[in-house]
Biopython code that builds the backbone (N, CA, C, O; Angstrom):
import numpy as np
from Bio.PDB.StructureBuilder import StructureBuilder

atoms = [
    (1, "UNK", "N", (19.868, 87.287, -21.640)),
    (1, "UNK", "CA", (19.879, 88.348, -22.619)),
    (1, "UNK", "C", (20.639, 87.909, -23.867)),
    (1, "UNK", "O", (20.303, 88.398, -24.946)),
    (2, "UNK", "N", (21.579, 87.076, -23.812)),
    (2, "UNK", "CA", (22.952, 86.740, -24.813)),
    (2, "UNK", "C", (21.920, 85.656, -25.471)),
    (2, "UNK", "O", (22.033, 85.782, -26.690)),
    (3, "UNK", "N", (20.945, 84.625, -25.159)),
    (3, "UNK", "CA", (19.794, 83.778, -25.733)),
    (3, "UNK", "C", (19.441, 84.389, -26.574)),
    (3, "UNK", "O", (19.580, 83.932, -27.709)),
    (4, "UNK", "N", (18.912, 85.518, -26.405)),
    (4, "UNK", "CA", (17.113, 86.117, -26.687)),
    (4, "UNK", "C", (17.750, 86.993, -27.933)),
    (4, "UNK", "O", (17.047, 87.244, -28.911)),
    (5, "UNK", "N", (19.004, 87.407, -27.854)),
    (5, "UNK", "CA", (19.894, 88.584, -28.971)),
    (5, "UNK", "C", (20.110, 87.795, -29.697)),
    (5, "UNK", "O", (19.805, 88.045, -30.863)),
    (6, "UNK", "N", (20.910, 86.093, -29.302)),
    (6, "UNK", "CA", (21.676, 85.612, -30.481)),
    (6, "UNK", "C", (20.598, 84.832, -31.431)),
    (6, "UNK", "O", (20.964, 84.278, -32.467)),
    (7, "UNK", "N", (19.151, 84.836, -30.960)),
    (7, "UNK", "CA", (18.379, 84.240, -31.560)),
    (7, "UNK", "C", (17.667, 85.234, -33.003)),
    (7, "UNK", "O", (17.222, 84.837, -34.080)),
    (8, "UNK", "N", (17.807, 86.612, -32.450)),
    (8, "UNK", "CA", (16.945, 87.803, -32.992)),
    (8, "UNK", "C", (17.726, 87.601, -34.544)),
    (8, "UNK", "O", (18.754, 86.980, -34.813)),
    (9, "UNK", "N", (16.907, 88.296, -35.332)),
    (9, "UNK", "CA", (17.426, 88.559, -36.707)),
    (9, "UNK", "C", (18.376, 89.749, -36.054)),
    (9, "UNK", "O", (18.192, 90.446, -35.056)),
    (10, "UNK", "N", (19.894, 89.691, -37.388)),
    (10, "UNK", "CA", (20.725, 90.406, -37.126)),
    (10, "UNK", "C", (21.480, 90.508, -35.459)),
    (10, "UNK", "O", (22.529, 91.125, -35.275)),
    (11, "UNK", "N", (20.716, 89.778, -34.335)),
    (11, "UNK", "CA", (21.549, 89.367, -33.566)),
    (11, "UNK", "C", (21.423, 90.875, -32.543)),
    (11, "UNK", "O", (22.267, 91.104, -31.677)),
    (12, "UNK", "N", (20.456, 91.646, -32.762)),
    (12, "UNK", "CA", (19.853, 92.756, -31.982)),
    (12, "UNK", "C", (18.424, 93.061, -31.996)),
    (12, "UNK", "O", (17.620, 92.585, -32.797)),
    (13, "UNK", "N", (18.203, 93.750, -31.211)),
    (13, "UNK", "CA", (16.697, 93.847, -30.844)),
    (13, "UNK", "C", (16.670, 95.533, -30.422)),
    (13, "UNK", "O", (17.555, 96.310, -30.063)),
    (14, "UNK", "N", (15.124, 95.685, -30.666)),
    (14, "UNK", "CA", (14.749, 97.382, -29.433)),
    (14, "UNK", "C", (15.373, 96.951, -28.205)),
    (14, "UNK", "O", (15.634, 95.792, -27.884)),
    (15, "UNK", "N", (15.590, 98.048, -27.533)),
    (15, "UNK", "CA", (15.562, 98.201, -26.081)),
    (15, "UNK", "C", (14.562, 97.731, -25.548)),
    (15, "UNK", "O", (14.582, 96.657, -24.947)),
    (16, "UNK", "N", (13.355, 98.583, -25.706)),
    (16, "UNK", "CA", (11.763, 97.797, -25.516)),
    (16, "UNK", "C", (11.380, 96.699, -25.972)),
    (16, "UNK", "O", (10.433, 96.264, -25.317)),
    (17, "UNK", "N", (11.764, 95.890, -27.008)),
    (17, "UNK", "CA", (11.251, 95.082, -27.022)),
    (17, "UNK", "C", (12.024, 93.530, -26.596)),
    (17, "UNK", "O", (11.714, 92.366, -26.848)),
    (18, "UNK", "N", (13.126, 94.130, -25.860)),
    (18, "UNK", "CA", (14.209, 93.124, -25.158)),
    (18, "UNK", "C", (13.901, 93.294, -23.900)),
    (18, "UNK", "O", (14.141, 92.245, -23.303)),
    (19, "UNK", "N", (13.496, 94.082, -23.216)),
    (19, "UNK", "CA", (12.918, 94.509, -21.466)),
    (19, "UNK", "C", (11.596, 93.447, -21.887)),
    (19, "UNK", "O", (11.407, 92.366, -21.328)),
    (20, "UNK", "N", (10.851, 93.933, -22.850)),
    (20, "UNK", "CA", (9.642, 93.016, -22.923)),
    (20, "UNK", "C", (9.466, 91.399, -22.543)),
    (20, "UNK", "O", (8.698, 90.774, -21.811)),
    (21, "UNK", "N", (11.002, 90.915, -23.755)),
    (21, "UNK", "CA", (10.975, 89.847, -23.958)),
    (21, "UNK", "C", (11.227, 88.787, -22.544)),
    (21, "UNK", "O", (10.657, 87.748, -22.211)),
    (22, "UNK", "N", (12.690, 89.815, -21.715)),
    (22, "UNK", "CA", (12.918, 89.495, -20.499)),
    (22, "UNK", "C", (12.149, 89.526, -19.178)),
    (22, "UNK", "O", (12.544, 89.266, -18.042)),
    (23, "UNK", "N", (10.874, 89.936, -19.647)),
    (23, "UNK", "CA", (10.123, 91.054, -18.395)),
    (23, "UNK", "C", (10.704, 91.720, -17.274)),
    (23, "UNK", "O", (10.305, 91.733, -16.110)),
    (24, "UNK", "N", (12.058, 92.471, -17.968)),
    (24, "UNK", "CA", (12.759, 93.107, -17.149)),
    (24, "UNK", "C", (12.141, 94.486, -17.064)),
    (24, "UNK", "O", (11.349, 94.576, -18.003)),
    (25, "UNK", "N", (12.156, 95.665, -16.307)),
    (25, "UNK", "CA", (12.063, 96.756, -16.478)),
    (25, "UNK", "C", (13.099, 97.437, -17.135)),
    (25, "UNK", "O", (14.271, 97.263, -16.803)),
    (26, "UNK", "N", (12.679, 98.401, -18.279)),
    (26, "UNK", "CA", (13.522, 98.913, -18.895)),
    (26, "UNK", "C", (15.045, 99.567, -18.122)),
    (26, "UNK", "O", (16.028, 99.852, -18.806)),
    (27, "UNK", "N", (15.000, 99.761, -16.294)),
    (27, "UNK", "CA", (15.772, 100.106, -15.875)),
    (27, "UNK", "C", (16.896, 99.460, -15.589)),
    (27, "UNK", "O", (18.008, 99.972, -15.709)),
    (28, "UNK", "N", (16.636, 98.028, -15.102)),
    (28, "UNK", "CA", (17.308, 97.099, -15.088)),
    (28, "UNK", "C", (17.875, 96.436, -16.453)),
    (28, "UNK", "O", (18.927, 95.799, -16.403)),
    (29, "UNK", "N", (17.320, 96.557, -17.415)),
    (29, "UNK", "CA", (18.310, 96.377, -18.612)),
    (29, "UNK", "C", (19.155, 96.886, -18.885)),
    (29, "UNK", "O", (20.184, 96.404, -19.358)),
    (30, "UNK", "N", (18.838, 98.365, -18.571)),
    (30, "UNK", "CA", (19.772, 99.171, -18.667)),
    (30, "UNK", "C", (20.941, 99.248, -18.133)),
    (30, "UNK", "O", (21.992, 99.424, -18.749)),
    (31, "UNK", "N", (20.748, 99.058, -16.393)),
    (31, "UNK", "CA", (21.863, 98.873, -16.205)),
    (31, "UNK", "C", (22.915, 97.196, -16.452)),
    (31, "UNK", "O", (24.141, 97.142, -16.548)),
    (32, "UNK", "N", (21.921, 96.002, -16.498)),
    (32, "UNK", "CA", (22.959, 95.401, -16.822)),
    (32, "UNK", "C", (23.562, 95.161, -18.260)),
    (32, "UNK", "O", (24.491, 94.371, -18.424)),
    (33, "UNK", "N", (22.944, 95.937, -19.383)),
    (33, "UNK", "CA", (23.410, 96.464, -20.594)),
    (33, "UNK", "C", (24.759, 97.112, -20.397)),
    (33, "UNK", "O", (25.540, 96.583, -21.187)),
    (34, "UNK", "N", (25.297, 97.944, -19.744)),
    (34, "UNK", "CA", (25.845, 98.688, -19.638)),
    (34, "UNK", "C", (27.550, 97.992, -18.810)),
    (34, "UNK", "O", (28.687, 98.182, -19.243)),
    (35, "UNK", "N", (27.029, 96.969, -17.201)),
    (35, "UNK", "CA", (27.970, 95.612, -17.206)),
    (35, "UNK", "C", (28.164, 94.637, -18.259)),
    (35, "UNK", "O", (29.174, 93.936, -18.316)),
    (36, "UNK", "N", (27.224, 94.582, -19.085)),
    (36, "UNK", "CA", (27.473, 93.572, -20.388)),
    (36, "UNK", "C", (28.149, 94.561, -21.320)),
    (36, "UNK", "O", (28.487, 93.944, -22.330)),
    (37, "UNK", "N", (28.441, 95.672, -21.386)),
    (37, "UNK", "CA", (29.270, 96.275, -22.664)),
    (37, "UNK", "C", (30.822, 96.671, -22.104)),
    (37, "UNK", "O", (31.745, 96.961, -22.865)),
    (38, "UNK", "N", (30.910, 96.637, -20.924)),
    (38, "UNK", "CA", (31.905, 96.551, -20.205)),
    (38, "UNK", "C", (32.591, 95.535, -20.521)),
    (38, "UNK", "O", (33.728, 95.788, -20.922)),
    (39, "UNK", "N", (32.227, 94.255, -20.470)),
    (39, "UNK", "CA", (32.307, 93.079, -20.993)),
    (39, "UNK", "C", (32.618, 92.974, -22.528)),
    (39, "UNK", "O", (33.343, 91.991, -22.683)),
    (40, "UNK", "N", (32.403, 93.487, -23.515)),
    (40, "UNK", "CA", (32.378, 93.516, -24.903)),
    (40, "UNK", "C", (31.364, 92.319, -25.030)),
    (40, "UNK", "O", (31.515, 91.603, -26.020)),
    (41, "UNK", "N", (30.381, 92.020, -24.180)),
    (41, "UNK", "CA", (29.300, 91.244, -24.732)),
    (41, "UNK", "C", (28.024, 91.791, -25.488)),
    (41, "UNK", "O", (27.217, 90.990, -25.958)),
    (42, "UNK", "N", (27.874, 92.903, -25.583)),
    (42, "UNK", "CA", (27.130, 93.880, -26.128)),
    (42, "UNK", "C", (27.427, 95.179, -26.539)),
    (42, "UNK", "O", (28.326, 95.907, -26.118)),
    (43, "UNK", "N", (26.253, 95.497, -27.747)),
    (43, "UNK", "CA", (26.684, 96.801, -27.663)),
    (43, "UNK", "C", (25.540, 97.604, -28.019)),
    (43, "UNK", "O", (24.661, 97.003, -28.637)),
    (44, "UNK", "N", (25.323, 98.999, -27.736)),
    (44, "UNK", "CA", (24.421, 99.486, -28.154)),
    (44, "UNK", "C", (24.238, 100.535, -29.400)),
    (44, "UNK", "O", (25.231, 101.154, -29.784)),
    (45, "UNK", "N", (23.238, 100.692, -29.898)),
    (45, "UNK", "CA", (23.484, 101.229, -31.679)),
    (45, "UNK", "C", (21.961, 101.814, -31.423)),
    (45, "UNK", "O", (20.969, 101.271, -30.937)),
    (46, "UNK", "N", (22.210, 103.334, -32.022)),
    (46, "UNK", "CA", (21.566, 104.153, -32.005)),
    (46, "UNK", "C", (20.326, 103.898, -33.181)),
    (46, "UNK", "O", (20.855, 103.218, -34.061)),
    (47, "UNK", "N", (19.320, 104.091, -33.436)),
    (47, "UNK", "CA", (18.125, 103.892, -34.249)),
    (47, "UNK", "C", (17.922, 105.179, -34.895)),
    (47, "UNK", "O", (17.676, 106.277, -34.397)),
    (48, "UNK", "N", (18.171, 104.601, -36.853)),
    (48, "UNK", "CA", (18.014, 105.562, -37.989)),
    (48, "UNK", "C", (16.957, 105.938, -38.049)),
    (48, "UNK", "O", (16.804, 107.058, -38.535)),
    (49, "UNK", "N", (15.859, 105.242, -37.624)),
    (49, "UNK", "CA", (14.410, 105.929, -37.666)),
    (49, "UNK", "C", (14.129, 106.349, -37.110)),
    (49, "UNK", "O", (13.346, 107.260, -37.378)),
    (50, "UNK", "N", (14.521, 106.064, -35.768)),
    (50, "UNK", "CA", (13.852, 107.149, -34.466)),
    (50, "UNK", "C", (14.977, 107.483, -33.668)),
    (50, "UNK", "O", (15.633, 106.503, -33.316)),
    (51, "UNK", "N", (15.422, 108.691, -33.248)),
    (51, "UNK", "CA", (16.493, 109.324, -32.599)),
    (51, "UNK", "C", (16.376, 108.698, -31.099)),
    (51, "UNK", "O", (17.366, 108.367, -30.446)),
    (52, "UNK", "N", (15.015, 108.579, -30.635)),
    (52, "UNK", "CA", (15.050, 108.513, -29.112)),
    (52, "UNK", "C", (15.528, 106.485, -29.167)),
    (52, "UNK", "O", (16.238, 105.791, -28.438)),
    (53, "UNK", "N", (14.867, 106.245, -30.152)),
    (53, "UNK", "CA", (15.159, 104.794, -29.842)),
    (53, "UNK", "C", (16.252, 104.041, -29.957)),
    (53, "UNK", "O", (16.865, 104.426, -30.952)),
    (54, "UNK", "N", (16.834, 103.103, -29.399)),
    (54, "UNK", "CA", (17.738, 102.371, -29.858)),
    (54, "UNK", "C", (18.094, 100.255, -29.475)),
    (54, "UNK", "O", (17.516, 99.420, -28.779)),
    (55, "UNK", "N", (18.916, 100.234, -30.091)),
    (55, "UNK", "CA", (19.051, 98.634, -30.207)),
    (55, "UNK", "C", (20.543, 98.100, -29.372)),
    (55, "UNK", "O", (21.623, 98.685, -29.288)),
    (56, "UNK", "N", (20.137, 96.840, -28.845)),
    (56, "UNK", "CA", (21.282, 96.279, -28.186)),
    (56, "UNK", "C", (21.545, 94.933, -28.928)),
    (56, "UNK", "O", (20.807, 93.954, -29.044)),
    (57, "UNK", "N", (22.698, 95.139, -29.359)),
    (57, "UNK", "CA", (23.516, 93.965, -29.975)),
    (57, "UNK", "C", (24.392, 92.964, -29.705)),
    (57, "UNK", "O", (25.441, 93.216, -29.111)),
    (58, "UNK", "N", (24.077, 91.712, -30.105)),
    (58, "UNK", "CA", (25.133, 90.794, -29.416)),
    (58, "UNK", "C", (26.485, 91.082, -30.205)),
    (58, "UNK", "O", (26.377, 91.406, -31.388)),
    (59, "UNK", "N", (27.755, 90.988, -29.634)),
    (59, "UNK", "CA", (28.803, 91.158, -29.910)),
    (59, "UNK", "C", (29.571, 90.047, -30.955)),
    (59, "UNK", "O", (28.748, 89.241, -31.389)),
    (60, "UNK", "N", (30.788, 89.845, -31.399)),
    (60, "UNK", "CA", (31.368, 88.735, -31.636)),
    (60, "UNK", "C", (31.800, 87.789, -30.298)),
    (60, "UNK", "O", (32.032, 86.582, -30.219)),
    (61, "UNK", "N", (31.806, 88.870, -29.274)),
    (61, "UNK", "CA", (32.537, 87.911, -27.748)),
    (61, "UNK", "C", (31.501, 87.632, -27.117)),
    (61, "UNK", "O", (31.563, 87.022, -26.049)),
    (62, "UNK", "N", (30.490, 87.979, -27.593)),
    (62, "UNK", "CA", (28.799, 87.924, -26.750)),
    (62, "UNK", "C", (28.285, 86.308, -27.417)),
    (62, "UNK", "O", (27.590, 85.465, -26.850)),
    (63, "UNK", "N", (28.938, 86.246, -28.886)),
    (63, "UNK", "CA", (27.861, 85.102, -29.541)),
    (63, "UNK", "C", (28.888, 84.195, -29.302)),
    (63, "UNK", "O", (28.638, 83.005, -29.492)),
    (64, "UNK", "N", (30.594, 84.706, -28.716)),
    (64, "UNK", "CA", (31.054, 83.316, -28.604)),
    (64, "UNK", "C", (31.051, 82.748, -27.321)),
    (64, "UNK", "O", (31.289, 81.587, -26.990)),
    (65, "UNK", "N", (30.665, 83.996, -26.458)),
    (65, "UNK", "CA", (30.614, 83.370, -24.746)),
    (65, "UNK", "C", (29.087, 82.264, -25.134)),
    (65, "UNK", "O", (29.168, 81.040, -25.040)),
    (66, "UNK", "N", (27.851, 82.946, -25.537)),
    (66, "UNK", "CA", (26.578, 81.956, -25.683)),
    (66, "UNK", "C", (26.974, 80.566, -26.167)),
    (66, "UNK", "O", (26.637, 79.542, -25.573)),
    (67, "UNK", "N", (27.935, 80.594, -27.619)),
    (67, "UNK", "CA", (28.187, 79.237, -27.903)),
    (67, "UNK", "C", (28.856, 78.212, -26.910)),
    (67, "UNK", "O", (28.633, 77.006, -26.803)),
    (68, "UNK", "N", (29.690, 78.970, -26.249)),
    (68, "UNK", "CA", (30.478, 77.928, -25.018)),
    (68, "UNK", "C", (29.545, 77.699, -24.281)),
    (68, "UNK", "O", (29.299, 76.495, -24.208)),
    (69, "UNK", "N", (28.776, 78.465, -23.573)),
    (69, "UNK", "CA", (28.082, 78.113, -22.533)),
    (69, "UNK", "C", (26.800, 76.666, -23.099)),
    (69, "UNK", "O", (26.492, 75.649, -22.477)),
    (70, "UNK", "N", (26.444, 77.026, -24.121)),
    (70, "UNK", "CA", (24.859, 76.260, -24.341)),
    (70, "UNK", "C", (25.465, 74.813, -24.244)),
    (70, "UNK", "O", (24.589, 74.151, -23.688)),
    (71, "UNK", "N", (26.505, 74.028, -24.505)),
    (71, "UNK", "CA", (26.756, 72.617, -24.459)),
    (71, "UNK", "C", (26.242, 72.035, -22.965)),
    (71, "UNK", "O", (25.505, 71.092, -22.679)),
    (72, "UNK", "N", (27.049, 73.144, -22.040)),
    (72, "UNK", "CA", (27.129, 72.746, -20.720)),
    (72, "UNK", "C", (25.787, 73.096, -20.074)),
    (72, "UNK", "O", (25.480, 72.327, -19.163)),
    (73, "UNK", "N", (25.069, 73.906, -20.288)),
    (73, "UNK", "CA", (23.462, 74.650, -20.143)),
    (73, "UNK", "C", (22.365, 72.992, -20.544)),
    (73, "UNK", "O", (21.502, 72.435, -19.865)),
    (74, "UNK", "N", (23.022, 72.614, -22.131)),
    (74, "UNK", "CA", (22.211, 71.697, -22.223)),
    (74, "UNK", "C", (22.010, 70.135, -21.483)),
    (74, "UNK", "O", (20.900, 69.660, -21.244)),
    (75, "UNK", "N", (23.180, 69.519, -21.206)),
    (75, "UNK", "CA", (23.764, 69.023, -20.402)),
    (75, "UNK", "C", (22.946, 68.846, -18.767)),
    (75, "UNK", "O", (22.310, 67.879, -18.348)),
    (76, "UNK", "N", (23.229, 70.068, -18.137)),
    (76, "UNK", "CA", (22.821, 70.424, -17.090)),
    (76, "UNK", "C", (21.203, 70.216, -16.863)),
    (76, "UNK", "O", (20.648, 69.585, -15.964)),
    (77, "UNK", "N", (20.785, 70.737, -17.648)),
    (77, "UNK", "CA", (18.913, 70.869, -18.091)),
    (77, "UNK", "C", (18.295, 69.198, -18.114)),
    (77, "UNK", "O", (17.326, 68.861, -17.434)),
    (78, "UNK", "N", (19.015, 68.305, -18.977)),
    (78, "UNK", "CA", (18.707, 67.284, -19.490)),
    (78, "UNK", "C", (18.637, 66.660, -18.032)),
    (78, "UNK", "O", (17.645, 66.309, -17.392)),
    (79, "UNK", "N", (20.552, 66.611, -17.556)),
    (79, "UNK", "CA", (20.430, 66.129, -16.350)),
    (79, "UNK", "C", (19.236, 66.262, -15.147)),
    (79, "UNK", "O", (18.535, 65.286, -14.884)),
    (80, "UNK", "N", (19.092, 67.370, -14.544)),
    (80, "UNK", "CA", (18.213, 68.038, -13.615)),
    (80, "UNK", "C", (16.858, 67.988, -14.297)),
    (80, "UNK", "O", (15.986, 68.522, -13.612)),
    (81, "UNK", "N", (16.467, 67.529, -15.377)),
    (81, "UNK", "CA", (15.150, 67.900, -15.581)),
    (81, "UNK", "C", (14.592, 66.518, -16.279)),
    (81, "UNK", "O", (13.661, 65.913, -15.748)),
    (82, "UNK", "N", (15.246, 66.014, -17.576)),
    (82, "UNK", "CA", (15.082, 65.445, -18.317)),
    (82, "UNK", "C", (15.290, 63.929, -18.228)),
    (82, "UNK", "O", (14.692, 63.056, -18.856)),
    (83, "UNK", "N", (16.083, 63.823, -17.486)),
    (83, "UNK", "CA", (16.875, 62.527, -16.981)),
    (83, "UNK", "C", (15.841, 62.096, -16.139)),
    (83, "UNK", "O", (15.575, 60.894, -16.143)),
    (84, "UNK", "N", (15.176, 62.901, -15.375)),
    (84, "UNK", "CA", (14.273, 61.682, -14.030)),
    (84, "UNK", "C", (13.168, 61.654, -14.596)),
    (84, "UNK", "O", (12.328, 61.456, -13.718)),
    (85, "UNK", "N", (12.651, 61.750, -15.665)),
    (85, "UNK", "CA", (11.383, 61.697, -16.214)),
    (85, "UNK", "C", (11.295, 59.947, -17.328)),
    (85, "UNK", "O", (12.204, 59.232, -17.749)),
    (86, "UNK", "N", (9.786, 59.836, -17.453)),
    (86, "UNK", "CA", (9.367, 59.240, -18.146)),
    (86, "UNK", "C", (9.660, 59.637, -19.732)),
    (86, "UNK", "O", (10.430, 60.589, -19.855)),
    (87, "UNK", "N", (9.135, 59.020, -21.033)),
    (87, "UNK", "CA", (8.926, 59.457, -22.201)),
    (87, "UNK", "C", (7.002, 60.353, -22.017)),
    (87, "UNK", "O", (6.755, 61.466, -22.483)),
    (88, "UNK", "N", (6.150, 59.631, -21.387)),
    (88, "UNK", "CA", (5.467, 59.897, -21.071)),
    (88, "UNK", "C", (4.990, 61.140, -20.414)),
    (88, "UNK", "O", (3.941, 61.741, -20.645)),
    (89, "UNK", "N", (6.344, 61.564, -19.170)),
    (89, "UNK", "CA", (6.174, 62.418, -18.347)),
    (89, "UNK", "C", (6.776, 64.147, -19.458)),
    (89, "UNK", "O", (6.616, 65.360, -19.319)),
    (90, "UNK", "N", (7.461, 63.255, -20.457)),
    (90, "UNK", "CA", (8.173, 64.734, -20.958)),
    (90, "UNK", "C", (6.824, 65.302, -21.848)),
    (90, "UNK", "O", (6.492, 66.485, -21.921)),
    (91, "UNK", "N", (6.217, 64.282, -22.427)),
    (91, "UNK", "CA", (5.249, 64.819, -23.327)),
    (91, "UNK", "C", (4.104, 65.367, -22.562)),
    (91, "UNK", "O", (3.352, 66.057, -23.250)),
    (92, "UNK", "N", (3.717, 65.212, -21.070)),
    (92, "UNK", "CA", (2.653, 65.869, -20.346)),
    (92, "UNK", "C", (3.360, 66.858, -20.286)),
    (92, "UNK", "O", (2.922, 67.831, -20.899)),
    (93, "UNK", "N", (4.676, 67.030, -19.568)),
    (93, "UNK", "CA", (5.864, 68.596, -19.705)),
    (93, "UNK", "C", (5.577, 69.104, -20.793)),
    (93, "UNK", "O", (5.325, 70.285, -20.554)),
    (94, "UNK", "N", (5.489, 68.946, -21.636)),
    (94, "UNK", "CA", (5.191, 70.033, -23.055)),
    (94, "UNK", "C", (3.831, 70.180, -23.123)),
    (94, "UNK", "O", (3.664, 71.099, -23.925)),
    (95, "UNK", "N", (3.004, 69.884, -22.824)),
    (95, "UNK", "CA", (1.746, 70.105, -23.038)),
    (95, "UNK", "C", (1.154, 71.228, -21.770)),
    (95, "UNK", "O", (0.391, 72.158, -22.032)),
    (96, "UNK", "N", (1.510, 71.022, -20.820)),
    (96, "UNK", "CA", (1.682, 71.732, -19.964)),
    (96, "UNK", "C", (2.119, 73.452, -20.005)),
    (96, "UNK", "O", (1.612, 74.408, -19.419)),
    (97, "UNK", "N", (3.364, 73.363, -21.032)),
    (97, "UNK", "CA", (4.200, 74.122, -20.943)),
    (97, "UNK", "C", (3.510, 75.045, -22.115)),
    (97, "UNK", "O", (3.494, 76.270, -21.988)),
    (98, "UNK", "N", (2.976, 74.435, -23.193)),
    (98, "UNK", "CA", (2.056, 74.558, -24.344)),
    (98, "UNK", "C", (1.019, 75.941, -23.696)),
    (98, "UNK", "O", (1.000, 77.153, -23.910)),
    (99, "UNK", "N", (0.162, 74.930, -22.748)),
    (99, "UNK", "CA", (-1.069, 75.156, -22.022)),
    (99, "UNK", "C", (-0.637, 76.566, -21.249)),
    (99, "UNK", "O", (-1.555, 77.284, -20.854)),
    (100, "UNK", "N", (0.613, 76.939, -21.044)),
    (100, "UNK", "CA", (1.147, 78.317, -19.838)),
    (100, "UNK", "C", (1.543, 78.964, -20.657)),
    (100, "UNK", "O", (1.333, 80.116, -20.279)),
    (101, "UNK", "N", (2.358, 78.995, -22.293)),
    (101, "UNK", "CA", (2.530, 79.841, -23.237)),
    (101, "UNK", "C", (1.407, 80.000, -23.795)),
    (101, "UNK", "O", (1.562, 81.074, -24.376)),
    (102, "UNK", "N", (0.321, 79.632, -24.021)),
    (102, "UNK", "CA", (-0.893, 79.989, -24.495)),
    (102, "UNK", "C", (-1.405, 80.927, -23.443)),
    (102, "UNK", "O", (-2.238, 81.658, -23.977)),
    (103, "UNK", "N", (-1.270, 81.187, -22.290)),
    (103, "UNK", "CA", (-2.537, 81.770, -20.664)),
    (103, "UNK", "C", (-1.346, 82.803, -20.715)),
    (103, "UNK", "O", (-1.615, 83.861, -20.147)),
    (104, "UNK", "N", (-0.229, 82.733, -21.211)),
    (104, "UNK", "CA", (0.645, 83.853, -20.836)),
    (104, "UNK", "C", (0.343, 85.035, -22.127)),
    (104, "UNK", "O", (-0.111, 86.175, -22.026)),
    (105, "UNK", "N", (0.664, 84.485, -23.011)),
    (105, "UNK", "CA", (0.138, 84.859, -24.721)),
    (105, "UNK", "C", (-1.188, 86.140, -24.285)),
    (105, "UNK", "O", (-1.333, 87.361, -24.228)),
    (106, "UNK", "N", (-1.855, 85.011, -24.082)),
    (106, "UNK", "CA", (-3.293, 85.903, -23.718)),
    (106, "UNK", "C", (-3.124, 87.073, -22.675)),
    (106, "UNK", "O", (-3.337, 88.196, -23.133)),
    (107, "UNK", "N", (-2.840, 87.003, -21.599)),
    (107, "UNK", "CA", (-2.012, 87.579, -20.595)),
    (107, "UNK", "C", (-1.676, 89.104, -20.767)),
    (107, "UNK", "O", (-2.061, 90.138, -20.221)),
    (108, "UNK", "N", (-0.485, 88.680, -22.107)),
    (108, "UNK", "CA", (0.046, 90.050, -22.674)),
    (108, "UNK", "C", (-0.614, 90.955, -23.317)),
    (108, "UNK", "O", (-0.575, 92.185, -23.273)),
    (109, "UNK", "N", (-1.578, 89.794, -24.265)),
    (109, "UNK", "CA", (-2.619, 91.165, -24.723)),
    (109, "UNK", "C", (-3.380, 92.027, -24.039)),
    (109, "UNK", "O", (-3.493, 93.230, -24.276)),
    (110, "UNK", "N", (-4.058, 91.230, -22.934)),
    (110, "UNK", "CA", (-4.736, 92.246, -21.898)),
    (110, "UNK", "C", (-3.543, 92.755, -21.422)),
    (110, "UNK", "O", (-3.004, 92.967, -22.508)),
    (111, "UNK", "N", (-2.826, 93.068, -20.689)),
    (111, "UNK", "CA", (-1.774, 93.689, -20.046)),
    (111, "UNK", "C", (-2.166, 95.102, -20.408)),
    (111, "UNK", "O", (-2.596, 96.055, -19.759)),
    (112, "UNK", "N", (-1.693, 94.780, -22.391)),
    (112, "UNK", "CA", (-2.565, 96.720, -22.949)),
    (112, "UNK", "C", (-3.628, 97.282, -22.682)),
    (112, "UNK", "O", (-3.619, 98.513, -22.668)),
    (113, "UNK", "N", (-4.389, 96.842, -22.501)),
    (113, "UNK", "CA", (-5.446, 97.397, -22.383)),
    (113, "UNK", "C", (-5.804, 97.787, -21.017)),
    (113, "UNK", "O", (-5.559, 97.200, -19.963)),
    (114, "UNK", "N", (-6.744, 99.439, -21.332)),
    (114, "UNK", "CA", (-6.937, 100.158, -20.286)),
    (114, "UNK", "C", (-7.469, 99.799, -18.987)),
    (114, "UNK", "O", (-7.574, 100.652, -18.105)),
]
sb = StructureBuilder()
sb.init_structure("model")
sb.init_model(0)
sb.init_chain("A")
sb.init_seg("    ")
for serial, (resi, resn, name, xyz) in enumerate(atoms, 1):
    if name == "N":
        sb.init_residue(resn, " ", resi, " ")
    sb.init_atom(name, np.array(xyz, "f"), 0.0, 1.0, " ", f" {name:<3s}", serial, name[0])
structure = sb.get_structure()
């Protein structure tokens, strides 16, 4: 969640469209929204345009826990993932990965529909 916020413009997002992003159910965001503000890693802010809606924000202690963590995240990834591969094998990995964000993409649009 602390990724997907510190990436967003302004560093918040909808409610809905952060359950989306996570494919969490809006219930489960909720509640761990609520352990994350406990935390001062978030916070939530009510929406000027629409009363019912609102936005969850990364904090100042939210964007500095993400910065500590990503060194060691990256690290870890490279190791376990990146390290036993070819140059060869990483570029079939992205193409691959290409090929499942494209089938997922598509995916979502049908999802809407009736």
């Amino acid at each position: 969640m602390l990724a997907v916020l510190s990436e967003s413009p302004e560093g918040r997002m909808r409610v809905s469209e952060l359950a989306g992003r996570l494919q969490w159910e809006r219930s489960r965001l909720s509640h761990h929204v609520v352990r994350m503000e406990k935390r001062d890693l978030v916070s939530r802010l009510g929406c000027a345009d629409d009363g019912r809606g609102a936005f969850v924000r990364v904090t100042a202690a939210g964007q500095a826990a993400i910065e500590r963590a990503a060194p060691a995240h990256v690290r870890a990834v490279r190791r376990l993932v990146f390290d036993s591969l070819t140059a060869d094998e990483v570029t079939l990995l992205g193409e691959i990965f290409q090929r499942l964000r494209s089938r997922a993409a598509e995916a979502d649009v049908g999802a809407d529909a009736p």
